[in-house]
C-alpha positions in Angstrom: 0.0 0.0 0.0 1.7 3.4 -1.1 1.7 6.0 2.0 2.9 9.6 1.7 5.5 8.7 3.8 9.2 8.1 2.6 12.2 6.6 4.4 13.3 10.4 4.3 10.8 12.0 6.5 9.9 8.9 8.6 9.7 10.4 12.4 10.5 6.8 14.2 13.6 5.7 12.1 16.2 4.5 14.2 19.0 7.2 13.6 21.4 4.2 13.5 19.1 3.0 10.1 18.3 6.5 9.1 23.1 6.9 9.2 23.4 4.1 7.2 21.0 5.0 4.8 22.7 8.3 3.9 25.6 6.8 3.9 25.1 4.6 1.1 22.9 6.9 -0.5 26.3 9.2 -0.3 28.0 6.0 -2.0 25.2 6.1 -4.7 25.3 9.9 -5.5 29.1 9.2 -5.8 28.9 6.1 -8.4 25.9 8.2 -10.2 28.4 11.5 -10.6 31.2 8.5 -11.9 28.7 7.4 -14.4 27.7 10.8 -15.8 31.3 11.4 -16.5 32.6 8.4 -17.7 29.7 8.5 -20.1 30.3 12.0 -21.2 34.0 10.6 -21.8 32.8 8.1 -24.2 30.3 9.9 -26.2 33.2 12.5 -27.0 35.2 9.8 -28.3 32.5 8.0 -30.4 31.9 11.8 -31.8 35.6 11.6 -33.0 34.5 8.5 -34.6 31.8 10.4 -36.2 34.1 12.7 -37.6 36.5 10.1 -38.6 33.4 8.1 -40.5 32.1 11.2 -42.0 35.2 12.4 -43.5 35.8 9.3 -45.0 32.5 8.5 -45.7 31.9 5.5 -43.4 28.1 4.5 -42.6 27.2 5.7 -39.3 26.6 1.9 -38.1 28.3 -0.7 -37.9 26.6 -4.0 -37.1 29.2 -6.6 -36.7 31.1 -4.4 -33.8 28.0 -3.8 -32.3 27.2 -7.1 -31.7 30.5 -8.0 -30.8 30.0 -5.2 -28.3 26.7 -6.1 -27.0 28.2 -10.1 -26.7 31.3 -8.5 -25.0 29.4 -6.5 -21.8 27.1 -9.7 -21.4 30.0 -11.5 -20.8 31.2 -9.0 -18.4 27.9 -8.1 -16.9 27.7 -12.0 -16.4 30.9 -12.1 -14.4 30.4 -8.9 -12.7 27.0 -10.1 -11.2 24.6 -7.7 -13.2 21.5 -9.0 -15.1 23.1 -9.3 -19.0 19.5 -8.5 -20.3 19.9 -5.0 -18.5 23.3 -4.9 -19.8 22.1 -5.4 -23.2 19.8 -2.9 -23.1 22.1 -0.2 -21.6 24.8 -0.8 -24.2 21.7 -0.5 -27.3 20.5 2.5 -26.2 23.9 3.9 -26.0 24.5 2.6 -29.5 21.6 3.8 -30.6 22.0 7.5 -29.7 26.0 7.1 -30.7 24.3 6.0 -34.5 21.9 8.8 -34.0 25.1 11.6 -33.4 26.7 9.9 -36.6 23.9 10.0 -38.4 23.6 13.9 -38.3 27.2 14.5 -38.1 27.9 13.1 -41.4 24.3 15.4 -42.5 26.3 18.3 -41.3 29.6 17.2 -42.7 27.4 16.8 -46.2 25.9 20.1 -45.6 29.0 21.5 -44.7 28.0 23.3 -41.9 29.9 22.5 -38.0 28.3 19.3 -36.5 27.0 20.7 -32.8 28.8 18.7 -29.9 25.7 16.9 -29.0 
């Protein structure tokens, strides 16, 4: 039954329970900043691919590394502990929005007017 109440604002939370909370919450915020970044690392690189594939007139996909790719973290999600289904998914949305950059960088490259950074 949903109530209004969170483990946030609960009054009779054992401060011992409501510490330990916080601090892995803390631990959470922390991996969550690590992801954002090391995301924002490899989306600039796969826009230097972008460029690269443009300028030589490459096709924004390329099937046979993305499955190796997708076979690759399920292998690692697998020994890592994490669901490779979710894994999967992660890594083809990421490729799908990586094929999506490429896609209108080599528009812009065609156009030629400067690709924007996203």
């Amino acid at each position: 039954m949903w109530s209004p109440m969170t483990t946030s604002n609960t009054p009779d939370v054992d401060p011992a329970v409501r510490e330990e909370l916080s601090r892995l919450r803390d631990s959470i915020d922390n991996i969550d900043a690590a992801v954002i970044h090391m995301l924002a690392e490899r989306f600039k690189c796969t826009q230097q691919v972008g460029h690269l594939k443009a300028r030589h007139q490459l096709p924004p996909a390329d099937p046979g590394r993305e499955a190796r790719q997708i076979e690759r973290l399920r292998s690692l999600a697998e020994n890592a502990k994490l669901d490779p289904a979710f894994a999967e998914k992660f890594l083809n949305f990421i490729i799908a929005e990586v094929i999506r950059h490429h896609e209108r960088i080599a528009e812009d490259t065609i156009n030629g007017s400067t690709p924007l950074a996203n």
